[in-house]
C-alpha positions as CSV (number, residue, x, y, z in Angstrom):
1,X,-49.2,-66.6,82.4
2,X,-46.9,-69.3,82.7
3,X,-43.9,-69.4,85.3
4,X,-40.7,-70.4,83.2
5,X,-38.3,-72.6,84.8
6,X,-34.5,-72.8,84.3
7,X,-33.6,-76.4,82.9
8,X,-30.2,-75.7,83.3
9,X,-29.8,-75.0,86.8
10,X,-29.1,-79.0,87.1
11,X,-26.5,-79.1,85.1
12,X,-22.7,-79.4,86.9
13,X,-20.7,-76.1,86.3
14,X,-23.6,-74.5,85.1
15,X,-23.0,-70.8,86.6
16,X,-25.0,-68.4,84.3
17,X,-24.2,-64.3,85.2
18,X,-27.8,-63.9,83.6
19,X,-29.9,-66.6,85.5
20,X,-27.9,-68.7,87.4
21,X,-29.9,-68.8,90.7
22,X,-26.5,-70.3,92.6
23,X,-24.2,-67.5,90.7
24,X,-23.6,-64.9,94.0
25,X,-22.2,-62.3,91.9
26,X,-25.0,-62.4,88.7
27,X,-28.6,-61.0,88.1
28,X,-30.4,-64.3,89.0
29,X,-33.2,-63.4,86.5
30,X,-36.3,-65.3,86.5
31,X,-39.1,-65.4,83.4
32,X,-42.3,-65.6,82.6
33,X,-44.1,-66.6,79.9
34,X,-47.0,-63.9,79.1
35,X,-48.9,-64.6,75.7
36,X,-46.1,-64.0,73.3
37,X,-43.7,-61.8,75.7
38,X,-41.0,-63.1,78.2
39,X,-41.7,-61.0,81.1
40,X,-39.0,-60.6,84.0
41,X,-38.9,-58.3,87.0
42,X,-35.6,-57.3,88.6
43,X,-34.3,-55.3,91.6
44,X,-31.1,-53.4,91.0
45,X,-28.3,-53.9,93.6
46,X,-25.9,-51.4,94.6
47,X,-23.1,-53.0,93.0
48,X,-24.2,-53.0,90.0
49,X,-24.1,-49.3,89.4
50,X,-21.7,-46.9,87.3
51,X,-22.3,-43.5,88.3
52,X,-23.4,-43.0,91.9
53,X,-27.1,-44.3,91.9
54,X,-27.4,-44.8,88.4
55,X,-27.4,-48.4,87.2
56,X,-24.7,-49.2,84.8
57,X,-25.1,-49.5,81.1
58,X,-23.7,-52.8,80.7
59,X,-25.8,-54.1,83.3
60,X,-29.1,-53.0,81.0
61,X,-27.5,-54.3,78.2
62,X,-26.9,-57.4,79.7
63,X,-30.4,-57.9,81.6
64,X,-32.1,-57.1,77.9
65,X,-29.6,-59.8,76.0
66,X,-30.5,-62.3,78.7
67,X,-35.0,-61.7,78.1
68,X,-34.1,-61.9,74.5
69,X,-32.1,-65.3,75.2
70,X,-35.3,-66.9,76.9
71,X,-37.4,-65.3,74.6
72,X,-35.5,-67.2,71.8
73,X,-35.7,-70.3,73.8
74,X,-38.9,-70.2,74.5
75,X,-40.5,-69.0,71.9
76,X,-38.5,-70.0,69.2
77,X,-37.6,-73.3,70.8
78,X,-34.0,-73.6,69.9
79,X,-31.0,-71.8,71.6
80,X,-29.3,-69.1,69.8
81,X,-26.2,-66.6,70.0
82,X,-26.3,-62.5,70.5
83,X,-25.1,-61.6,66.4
84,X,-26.0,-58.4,66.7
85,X,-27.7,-55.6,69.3
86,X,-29.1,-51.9,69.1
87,X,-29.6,-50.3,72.3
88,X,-31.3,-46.9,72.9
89,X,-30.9,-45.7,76.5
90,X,-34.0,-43.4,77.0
91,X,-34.0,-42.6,80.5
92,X,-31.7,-43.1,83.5
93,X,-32.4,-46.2,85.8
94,X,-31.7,-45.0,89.8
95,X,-30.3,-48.1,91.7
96,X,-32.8,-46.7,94.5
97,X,-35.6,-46.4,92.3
98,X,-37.4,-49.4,92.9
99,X,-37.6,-52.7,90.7
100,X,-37.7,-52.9,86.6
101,X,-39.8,-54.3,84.1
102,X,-38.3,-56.1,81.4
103,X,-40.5,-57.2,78.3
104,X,-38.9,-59.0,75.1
105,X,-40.8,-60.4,72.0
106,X,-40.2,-62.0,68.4
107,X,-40.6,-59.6,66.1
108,X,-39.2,-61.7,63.0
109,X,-37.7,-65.3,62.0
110,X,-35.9,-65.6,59.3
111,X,-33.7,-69.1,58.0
112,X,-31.3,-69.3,61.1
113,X,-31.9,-66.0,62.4
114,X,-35.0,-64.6,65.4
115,X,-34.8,-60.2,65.9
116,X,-36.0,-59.9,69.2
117,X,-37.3,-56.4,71.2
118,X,-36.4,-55.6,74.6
119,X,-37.8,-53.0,76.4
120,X,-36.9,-52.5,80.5
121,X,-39.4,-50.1,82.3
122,X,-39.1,-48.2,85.5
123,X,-41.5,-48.5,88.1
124,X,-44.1,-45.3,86.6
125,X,-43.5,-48.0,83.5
126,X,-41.5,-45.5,81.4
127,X,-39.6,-46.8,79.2
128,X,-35.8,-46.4,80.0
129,X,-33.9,-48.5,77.9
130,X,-34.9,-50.0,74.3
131,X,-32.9,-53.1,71.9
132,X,-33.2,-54.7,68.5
133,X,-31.2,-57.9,69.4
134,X,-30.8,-60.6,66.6
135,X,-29.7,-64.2,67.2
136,X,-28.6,-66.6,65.6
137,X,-30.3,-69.9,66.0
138,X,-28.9,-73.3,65.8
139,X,-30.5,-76.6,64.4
140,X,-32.3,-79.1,66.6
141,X,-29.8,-81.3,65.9
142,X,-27.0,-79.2,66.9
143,X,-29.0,-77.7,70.0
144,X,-29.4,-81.6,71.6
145,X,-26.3,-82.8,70.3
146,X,-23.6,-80.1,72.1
147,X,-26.1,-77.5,73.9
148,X,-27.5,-79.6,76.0
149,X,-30.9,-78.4,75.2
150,X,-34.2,-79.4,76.8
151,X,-37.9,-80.4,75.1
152,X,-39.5,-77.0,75.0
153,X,-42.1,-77.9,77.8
154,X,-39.0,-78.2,79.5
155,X,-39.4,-74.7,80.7
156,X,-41.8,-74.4,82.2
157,X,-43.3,-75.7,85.5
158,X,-45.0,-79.1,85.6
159,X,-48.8,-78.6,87.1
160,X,-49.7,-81.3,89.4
161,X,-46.6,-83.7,88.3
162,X,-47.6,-83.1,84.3
């Protein structure tokens, strides 16, 4: 397993909902890099609930879009843009009910294009919610031209300053 850190975070005005550590109001997701998954753990917060207890359905959408973002960063080394997503919600996630497991992998690249699964667990590691999310990818050139993005290794922590 390999910690995955956030080359962004340095960046001025950089204020992700998804990962921004410094965002007070977002989910401040963190990764990991396990064999060819992304890997994240999340607590739900009372605020970000829809029906009383129940964590809101936007929120799991939006926790599974971000996994399958890092997932296309790091694993597909480019960034990319949500073209498409199919969510199945299988099971109710209690804002009490302890943290979530959130797995995402490459299923499929194709030209400009990565479909990525999501899966979010509940702590007895059912599955609660499910997504097919496709990206579109952008071109090495394009990505360090005007997306500011990092050399894959980039991401992930340096071991004894390598």
């Amino acid at each position: 397993m390999r910690k995955i850190v956030n080359p962004f975070a340095s960046l001025e005005g950089y204020n992700c909902f998804g990962c921004a550590e410094s965002n007070d109001n977002g989910l401040k997701l963190t990764f990991v890099e396990d064999g060819n998954e992304i890997i994240s753990n999340w607590v739900p917060k009372p605020f970000f609930q829809g029906y009383l207890n129940v964590l809101h359905g936007g929120i799991q959408v939006t926790l599974m879009d971000e996994i399958a973002s890092w997932t296309v960063y790091v694993k597909v080394k480019t960034p990319g843009v949500t073209s498409r997503a199919e969510i199945k919600f299988r099971k109710t996630i209690y804002i009490d009910g302890g943290p979530v497991h959130l797995r995402a992998k490459v299923l499929r690249q194709r030209k400009n294009l990565a479909d990525i699964s999501v899966k979010i667990f509940d702590i007895t590691s059912q599955v609660c919610a499910e997504g097919l999310f496709t990206f579109f990818t952008f071109t090495k050139k394009k990505s360090k031209e005007g997306l500011y993005f990092p050399d894959s290794e980039d991401f992930f922590e340096k071991v004894n300053g390598l």
